[in-house]
C-alpha distance (Angstrom), angle and dihedral (degrees) to the residues before:
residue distance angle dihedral
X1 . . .
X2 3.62 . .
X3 4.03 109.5 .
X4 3.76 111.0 -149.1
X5 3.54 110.4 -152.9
X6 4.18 120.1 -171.5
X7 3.98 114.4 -161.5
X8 3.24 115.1 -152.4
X9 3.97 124.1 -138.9
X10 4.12 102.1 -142.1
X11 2.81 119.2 136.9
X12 3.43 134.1 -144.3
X13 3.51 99.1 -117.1
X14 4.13 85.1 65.0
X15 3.76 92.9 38.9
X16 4.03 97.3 60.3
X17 4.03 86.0 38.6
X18 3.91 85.3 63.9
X19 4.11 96.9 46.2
X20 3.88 78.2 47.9
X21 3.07 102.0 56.1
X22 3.88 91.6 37.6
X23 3.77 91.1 58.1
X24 4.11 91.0 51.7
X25 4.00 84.0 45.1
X26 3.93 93.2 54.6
X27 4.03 92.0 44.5
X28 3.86 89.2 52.3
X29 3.98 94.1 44.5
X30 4.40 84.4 42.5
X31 4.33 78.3 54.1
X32 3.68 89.7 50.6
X33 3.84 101.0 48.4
X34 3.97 101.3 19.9
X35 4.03 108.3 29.0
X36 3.82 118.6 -119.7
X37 4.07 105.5 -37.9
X38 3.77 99.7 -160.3
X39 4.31 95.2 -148.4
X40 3.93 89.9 42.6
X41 3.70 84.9 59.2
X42 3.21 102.8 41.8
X43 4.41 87.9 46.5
X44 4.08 92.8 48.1
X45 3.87 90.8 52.8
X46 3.49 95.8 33.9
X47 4.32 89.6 59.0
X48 4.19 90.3 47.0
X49 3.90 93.0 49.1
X50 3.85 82.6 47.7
X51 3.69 86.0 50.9
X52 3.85 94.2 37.8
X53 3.77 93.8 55.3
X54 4.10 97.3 43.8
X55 4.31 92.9 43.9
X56 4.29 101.4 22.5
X57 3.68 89.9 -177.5
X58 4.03 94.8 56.4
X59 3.77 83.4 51.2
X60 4.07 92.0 56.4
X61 3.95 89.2 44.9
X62 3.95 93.3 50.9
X63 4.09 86.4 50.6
X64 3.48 90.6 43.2
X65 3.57 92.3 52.6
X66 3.83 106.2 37.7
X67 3.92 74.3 45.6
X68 3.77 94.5 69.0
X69 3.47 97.1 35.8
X70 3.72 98.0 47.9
X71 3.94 85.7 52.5
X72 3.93 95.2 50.6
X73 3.33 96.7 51.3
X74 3.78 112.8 30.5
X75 4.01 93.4 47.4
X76 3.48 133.8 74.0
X77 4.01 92.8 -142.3
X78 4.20 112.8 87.2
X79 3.91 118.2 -110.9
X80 3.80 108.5 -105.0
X81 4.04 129.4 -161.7
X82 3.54 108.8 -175.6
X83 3.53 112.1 -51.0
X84 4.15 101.9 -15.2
């Protein structure tokens, strides 16, 4: 049979931006059900400065992100981009 076989073109910038911002999600959802848990915290952002420091770019997309979603949801004032 003929095996078709897609490679994808992420890089790993993008990849590590994703476990980043995973790890921040999991804290915040641990916050929700848990409370603050003082080690979790200090575990979650010690594996995205880890990441931060070894791929700097994933680092600015993660901030960027949680950026964006921090300010849609945690202010009374609608997101705008450009003129939407």
């Amino acid at each position: 049979m003929l095996e078709i076989k897609q490679e994808k073109n992420i890089h790993h910038e993008t990849i590590m931006a994703v476990f980043g911002i995973v790890f921040v999600s999991l804290f915040i959802l641990a916050n929700f059900l848990f409370g603050f848990i003082l080690p979790l915290y200090f575990l979650s952002m010690a594996a995205v400065f880890c990441i931060a420091v070894v791929y700097p770019r994933s680092g600015l997309y993660a901030i960027v992100f949680l950026t964006i979603i921090f300010e849609r949801f945690f202010t009374l004032a609608p997101l705008i981009l450009g003129k939407t």
